[in-house]
C-alpha positions in Angstrom: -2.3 8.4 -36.2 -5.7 10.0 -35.7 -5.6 9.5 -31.7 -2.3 11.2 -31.9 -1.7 14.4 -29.6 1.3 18.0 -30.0 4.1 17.5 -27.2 3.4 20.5 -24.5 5.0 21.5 -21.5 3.1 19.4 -19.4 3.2 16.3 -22.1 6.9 16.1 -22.7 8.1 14.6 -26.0 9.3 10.8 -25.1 5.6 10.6 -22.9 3.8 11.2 -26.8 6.3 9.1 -28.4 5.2 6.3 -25.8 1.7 6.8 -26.1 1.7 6.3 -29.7 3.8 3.6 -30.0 1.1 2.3 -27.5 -1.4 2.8 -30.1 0.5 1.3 -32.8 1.0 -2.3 -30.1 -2.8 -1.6 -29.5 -4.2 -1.8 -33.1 -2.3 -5.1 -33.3 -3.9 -6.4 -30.2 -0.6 -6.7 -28.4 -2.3 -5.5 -25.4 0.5 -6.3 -22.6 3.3 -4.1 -24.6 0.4 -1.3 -25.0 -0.2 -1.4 -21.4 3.4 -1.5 -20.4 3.7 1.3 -22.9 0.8 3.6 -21.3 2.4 3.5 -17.9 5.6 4.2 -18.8 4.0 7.4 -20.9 1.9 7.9 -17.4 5.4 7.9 -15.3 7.0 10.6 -17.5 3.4 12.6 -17.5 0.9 11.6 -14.5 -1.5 14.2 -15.9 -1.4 12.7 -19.5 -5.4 12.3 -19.5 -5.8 11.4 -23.3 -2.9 8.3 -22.4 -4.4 7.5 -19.0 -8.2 7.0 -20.9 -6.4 4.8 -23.7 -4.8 3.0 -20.7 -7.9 2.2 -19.4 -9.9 1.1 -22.6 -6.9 -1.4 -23.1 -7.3 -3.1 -20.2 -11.1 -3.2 -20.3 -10.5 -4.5 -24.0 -7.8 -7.3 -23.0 -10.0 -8.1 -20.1 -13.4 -8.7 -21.9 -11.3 -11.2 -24.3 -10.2 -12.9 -22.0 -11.5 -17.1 -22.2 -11.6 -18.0 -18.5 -14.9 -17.6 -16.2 -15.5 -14.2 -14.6 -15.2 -15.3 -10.8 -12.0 -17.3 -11.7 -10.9 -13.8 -13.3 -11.6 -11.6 -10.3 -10.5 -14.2 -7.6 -6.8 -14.8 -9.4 -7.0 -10.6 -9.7 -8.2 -10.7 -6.1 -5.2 -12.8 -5.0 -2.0 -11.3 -7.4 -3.1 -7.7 -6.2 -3.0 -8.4 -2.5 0.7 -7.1 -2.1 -0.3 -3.7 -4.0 -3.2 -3.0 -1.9 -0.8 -2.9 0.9 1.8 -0.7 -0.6 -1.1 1.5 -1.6 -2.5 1.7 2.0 0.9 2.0 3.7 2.1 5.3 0.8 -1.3 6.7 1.6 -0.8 6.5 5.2 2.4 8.7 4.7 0.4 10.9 2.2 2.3 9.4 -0.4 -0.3 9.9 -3.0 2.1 9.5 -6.2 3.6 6.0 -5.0 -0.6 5.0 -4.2 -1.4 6.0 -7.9 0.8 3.7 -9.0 0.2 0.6 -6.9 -3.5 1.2 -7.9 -2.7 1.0 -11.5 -1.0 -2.5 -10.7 -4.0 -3.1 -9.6 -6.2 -1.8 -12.5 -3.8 -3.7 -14.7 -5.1 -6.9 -13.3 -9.0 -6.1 -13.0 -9.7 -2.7 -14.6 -13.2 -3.0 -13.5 -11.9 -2.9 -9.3 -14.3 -0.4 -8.5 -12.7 0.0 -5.3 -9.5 0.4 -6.7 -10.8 2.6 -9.5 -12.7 4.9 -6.4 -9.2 4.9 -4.4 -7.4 6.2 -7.7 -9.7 8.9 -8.3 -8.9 9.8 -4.2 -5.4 10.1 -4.6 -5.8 12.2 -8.1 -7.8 14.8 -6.1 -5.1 15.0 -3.6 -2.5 15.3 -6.1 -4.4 18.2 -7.8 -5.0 16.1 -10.5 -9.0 16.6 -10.8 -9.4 15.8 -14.7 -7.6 12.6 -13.9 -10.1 11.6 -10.8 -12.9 12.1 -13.0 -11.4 9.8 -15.9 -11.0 6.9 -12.9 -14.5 7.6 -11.5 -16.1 7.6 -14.9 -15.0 4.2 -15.4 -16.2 3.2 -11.6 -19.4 4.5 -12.1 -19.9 2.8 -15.7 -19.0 -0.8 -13.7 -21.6 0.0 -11.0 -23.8 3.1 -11.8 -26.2 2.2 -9.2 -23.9 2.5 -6.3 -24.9 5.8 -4.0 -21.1 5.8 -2.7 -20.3 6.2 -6.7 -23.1 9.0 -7.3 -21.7 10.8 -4.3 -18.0 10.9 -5.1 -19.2 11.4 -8.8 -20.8 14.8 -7.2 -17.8 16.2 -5.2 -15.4 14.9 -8.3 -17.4 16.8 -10.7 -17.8 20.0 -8.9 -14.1 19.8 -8.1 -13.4 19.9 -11.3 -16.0 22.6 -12.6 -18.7 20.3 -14.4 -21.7 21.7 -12.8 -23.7 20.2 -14.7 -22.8 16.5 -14.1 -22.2 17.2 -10.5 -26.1 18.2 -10.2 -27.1 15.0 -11.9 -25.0 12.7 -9.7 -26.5 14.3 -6.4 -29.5 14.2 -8.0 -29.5 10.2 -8.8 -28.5 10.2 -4.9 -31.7 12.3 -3.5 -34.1 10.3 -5.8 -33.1 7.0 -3.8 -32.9 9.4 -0.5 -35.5 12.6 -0.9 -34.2 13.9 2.2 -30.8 13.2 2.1 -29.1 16.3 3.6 -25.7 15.9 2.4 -27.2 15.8 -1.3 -30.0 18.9 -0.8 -26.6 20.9 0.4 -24.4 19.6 -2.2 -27.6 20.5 -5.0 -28.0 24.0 -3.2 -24.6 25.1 -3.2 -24.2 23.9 -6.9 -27.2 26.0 -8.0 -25.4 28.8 -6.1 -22.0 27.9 -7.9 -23.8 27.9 -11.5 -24.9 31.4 -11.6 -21.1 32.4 -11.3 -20.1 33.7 -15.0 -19.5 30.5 -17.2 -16.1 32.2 -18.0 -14.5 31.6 -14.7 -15.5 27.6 -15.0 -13.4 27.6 -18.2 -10.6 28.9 -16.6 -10.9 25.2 -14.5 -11.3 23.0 -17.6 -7.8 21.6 -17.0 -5.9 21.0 -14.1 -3.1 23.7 -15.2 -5.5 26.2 -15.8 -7.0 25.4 -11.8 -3.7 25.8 -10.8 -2.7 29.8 -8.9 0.1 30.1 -10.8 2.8 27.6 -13.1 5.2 27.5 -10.1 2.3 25.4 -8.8 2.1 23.2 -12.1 5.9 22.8 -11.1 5.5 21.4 -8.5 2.5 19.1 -8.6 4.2 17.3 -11.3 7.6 17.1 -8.8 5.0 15.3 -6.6 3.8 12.2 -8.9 7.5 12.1 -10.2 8.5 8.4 -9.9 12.4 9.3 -9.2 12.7 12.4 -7.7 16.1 14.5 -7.1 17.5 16.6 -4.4 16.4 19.6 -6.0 12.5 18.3 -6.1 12.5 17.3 -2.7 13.9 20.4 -1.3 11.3 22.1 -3.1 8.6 19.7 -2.5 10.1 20.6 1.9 10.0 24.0 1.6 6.2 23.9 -0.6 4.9 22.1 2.4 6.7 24.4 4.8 5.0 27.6 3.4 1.7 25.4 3.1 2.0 24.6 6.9 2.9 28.2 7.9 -0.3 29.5 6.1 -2.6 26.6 7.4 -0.9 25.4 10.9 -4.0 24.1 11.4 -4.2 21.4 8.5 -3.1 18.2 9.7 -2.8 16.6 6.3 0.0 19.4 5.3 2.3 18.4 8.3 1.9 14.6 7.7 3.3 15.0 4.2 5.5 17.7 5.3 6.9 15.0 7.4 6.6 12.6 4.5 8.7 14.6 2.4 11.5 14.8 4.9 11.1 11.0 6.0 12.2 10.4 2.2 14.9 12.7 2.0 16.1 11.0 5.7 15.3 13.8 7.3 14.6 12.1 10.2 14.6 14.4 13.0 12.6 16.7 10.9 9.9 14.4 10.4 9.4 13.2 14.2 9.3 16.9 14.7 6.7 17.4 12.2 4.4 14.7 13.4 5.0 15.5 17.2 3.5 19.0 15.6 0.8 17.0 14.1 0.0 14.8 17.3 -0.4 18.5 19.3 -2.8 19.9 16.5 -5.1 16.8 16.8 -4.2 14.6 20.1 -7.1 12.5 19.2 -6.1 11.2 16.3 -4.5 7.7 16.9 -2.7 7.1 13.5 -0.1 10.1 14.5 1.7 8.4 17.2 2.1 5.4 15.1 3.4 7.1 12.1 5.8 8.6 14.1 6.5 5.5 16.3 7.4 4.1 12.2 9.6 6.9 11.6 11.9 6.7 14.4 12.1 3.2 13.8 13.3 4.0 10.2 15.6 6.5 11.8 17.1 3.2 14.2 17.3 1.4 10.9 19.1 4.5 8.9 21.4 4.4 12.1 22.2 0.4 12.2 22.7 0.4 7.8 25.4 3.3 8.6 26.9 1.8 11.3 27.2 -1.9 9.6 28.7 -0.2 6.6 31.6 1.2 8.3 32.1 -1.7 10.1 32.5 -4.1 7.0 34.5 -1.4 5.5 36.8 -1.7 9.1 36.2 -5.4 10.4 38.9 -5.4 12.7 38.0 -2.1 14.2 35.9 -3.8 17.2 34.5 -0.4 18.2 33.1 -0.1 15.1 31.3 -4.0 15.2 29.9 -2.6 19.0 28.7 0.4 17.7 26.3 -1.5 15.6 24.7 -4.2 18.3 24.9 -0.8 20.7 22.2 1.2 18.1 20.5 -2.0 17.5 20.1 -2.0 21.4 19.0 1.3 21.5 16.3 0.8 18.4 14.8 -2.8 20.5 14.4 -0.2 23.7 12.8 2.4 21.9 10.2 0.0 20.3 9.4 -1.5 23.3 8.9 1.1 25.4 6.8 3.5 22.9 4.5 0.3 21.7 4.1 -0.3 26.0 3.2 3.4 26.4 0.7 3.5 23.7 -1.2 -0.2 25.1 -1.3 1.8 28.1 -3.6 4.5 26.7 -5.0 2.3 24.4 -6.0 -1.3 26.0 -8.3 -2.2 23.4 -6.1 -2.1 20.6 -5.3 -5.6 19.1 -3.2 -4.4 16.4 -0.8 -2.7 18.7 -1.0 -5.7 21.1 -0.4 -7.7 18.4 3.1 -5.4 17.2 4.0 -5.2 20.8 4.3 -9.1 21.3 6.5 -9.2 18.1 9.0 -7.0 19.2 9.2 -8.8 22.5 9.7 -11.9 20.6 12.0 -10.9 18.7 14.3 -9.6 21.8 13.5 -13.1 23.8 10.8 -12.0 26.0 8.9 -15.2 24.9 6.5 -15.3 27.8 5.3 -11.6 27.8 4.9 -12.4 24.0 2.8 -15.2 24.3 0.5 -13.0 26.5 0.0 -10.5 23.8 -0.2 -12.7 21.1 -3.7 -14.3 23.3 -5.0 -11.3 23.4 -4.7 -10.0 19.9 -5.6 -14.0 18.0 -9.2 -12.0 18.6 -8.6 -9.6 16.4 -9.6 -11.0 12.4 -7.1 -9.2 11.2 -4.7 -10.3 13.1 -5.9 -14.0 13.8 -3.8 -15.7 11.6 -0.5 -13.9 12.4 -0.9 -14.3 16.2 -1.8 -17.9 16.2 1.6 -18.4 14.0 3.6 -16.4 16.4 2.2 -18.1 19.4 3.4 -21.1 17.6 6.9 -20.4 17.2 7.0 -18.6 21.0 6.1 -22.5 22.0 8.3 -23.9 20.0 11.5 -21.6 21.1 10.2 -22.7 24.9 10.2 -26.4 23.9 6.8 -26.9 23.8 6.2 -28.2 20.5 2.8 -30.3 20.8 1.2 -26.8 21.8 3.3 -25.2 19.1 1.3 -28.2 16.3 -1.3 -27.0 17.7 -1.1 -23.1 17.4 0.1 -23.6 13.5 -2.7 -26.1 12.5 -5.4 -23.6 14.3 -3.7 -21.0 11.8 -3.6 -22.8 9.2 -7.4 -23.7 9.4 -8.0 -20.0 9.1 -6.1 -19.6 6.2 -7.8 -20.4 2.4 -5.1 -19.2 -0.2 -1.4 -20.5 -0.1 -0.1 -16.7 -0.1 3.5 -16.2 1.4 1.8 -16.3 5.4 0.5 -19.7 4.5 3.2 -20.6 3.1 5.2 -19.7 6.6 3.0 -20.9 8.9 3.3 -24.2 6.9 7.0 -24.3 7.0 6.9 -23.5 11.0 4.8 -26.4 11.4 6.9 -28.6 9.1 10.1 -27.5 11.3 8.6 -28.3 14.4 7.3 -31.6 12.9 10.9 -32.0 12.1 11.9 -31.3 15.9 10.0 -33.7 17.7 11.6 -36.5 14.9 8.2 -37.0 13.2 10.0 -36.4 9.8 7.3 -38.4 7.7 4.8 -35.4 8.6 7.1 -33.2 7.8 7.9 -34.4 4.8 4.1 -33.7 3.9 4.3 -30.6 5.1 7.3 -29.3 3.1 5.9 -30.9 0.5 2.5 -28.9 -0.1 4.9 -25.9 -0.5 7.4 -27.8 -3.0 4.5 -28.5 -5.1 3.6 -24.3 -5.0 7.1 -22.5 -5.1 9.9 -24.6 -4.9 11.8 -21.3 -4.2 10.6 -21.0 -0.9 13.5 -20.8 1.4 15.4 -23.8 1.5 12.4 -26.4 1.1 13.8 -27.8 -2.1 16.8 -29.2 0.0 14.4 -30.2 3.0 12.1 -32.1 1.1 15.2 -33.8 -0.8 17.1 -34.4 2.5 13.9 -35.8 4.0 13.1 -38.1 1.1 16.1 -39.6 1.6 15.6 -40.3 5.9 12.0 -41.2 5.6 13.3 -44.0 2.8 16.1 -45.3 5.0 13.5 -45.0 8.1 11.1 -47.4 6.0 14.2 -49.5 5.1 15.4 -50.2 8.5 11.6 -50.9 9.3 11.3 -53.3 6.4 14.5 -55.3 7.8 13.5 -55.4 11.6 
């Protein structure tokens, strides 16, 4: 095939063999088995350009075929991507730029003209070393909106990252002609006109990412760092990379965090608080710090409870065993309460927190101090819909389920897409409906998510079972 590219070290065999059976699914407009092909060829190789630019022109193919209206397009994309934006976020907040590659491909795969997605790719290439790739994604952001100055800009730093004076200077200068005296762009131009009158032979030694690269130890381990499964042997490596890295720059904050990552995932755990207690001293100010590592001691409670229950189904008479477990799972609910109280303390204003805080003292049946978080963070948009819900159910474990109707139908009136929340706060209300004997509006209730995902828990039985009552209720009604 003429697209067809030579196995190398970086571009193992079974990643070209992929690729060009992705070209063979593509010329016969089987675009879903060429996609699924690509990203498969992209697993093995992350830094498989030619593969990852085919990828792309796929999807923008399937997608300009496709029948249906535009909005409908980007509004069902819009809603099947909401799950992957999160795991993105959450692996970027633990400098988990591999794992955030990939949920933004899920993404791409469903809109592959996301220019926010495509913008956030290009982010965690750069971090990744992986500067040929964030110019491939940035390429294609700019071509869906080349008049956006936050494209031109990252266009700039992309291109001078990656050597290509040339197209660096242009995207500032698109950006100074809409903002003559822009002073990020005038530095950006000047230190590129500065850059350009180093010998052209040192920019080819950048035209690749490789090449970039100090040395192929380095290679070795950047591609250890996208791998999707990676062994013992790659995280040890991967620990003692960011060791060094830390010990050369103890000043860089973004080394410790994924130092810390890399232990959290090898359940280091004690290594990773250590690391982000380091982190919190280097930059006190920083908020994020004490909640990653409030998230990594709770994985180190959960690591300790998933032992403990293991040994105590393998010994289920062994009653020291069964304590052991509620004993950890004591310790875990302490913990959580008494870092998340600590933290509102210095931070008041923080709805989010508030709103994590009242959780966990729901779940260990503290309703009323629950209730009084959940007030205060139901002000917080992002957290509106959530706290309403849990206000709900805190009235409704307290018995007071005409203020519990009324926290779930505030919720719902917040909601407008029957995603999994919805779907909750819907079955709460149809539970407490079921409580206070009003089964007919229940049986509405359960029956908006029947008609969406009969899966749902167990609402295929409720609806069934409540079929049955409301009919015998209208029965006994009909004979009176």
């Amino acid at each position: 095939m003429a697209d067809a590219v030579q196995p190398t070290e970086a571009v193992p065999k079974r990643a070209v063999d992929l690729y060009e059976r992705g070209l063979g699914a593509a010329e016969k407009r089987n675009y879903d088995y060429a996609i699924t092909l690509f990203l498969e060829a992209l697993n093995l190789a992350p830094t498989f350009v030619v593969a990852r630019t085919k990828l792309r022109e796929i999807e923008m193919e399937k997608w300009r075929r496709a029948t249906s209206p535009m909005f409908l397009r980007k509004l069902r994309a819009g809603l099947l991507t909401i799950p992957a934006w999160l795991v993105s976020f959450w692996n970027e907040s633990f400098s988990r730029e591999g794992a955030a590659l990939r949920a933004y491909e899920s993404i791409l795969r469903r809109d592959p003209t996301n220019g926010s997605a495509l913008k956030q790719h290009a982010k965690a290439a750069l971090k990744l070393d992986m500067p040929e790739v964030a110019v491939n994604s940035m390429e294609y952001a700019y071509r869906a909106n080349p008049n956006s100055e936050s494209n031109q800009r990252l266009m700039g730093e992309i291109y001078r990252d990656n050597g290509n004076i040339e197209e660096a200077r242009a995207a500032w200068q698109k950006v100074l002609a809409k903002r003559p005296t822009d002073k990020e762009a005038l530095k950006a131009l000047h230190d590129l006109a500065a850059l350009a009158t180093i010998s052209r032979g040192h920019w080819e030694d950048t035209s690749t990412y490789r090449s970039s690269m100090k040395d192929e130890e380095e290679a070795r381990l950047t591609e250890k760092r996208v791998r999707v499964e990676k062994t013992e042997e790659d995280r040890n490596a991967l620990i003692e990379d960011y060791k060094r890295r830390v010990a050369e720059n103890p000043e860089n904050v973004d080394f410790v965090k994924r130092l810390a990552n890399e232990y959290l995932e090898a359940h280091h755990y004690d290594e990773a608080v250590a690391a982000f207690e380091e982190a919190i001293r280097l930059n006190p100010g920083d908020a994020d710090l004490p909640d990653l590592r409030y998230r990594v001691m709770v994985k180190k409670y959960e690591h300790r409870v998933e032992e403990a229950q293991k040994a105590a189904a393998e010994r289920p008479d062994d009653a020291a065993l069964t304590a052991a477990v509620k004993t950890i799972e004591r310790e875990k609910t302490r913990f959580m309460l008494e870092d998340l109280a600590a933290r509102i303390r210095k931070y008041p204003s923080n709805m989010p927190l508030r709103f994590e805080y009242g959780h966990a003292l729901m779940e260990d049946d503290q309703i009323d101090q629950a209730i009084k978080q959940f007030q205060q963070s139901k002000n917080n948009a992002q957290r509106q819909s959530m706290s309403l819900n849990y206000l709900g159910e805190c009235f409704r474990r307290k018995g007071m389920l005409d203020l519990a109707v009324s926290q779930f139908e505030t919720a719902l009136s917040t909601m407008h897409t029957m995603d999994s929340l919805k779907k909750e706060v819907i079955y709460s209300l149809a539970r407490t409906y079921e409580d206070m004997g009003r089964h007919a509006a229940a049986l509405e209730q359960f029956k908006i998510i029947y008609t969406d995902d009969i899966g749902f828990r167990d609402v295929a039985q409720r609806v069934e079972r409540l079929y049955k009552a409301t009919k015998k209720d209208g029965s006994s009604a009909g004979s009176a």
